[in-house]
N, C-alpha and C positions, 0 to 999 in steps of 0.2 A: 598176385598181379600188381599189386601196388608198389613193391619191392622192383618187381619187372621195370615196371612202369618209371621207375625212380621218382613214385610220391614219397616213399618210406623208404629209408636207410634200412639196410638188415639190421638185424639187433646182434648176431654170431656169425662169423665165415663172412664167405660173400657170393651174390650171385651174378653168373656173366652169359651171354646170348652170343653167340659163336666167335666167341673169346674176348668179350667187350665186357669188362665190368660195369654193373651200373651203377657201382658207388665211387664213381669216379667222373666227375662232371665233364672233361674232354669224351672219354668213352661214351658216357649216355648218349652225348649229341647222335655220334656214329650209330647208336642202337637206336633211337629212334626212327632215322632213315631207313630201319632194315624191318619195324616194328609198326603197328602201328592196332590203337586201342578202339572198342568202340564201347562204351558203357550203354548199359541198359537204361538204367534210371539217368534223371539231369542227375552231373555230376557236381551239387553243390554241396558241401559241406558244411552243417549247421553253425561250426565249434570258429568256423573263421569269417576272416571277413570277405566283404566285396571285394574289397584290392587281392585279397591272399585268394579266393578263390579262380579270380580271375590272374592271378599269377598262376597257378596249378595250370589251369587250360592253356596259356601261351604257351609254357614251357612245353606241354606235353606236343603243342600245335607247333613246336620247334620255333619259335618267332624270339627274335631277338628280344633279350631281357634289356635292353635301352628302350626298343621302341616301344613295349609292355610298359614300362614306368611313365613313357610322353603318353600315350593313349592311357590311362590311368589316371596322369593329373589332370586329363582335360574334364574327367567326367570329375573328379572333386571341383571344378571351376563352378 
């Protein structure tokens, strides 16, 4: 799922959801529109940070990566 999801790169080949690669940042956007995740557990990840977890959640919430870095720096203020 996470590979789906475009948290993780495939490591070999590639995988694509009705013909949209998602290692391919134009195509992702497109697959997310057509996708959509719901985790079980909060999705945070120990290993990173505040800013990189809360990038993870934008992107996956398709929110522009401009306006994710201004809502970002406000909370380092």
């Amino acid at each position: 799922m996470n590979i789906l999801c475009g948290l993780c790169p495939p490591s070999d080949g590639f995988a694509s959801i009705y013909g949209y690669r998602v290692s391919e940042i134009d195509e992702m956007l497109d697959v997310r529109k057509l996708t959509g995740v719901c985790p079980q557990l909060d999705i945070c990840f120990d290993v990173l940070t505040v800013q990189e977890n809360l990038s993870i959640v934008a992107s996956i919430k398709g929110i522009n990566p401009n306006l994710m870095i201004q809502e970002v720096s406000v909370l380092d203020a």
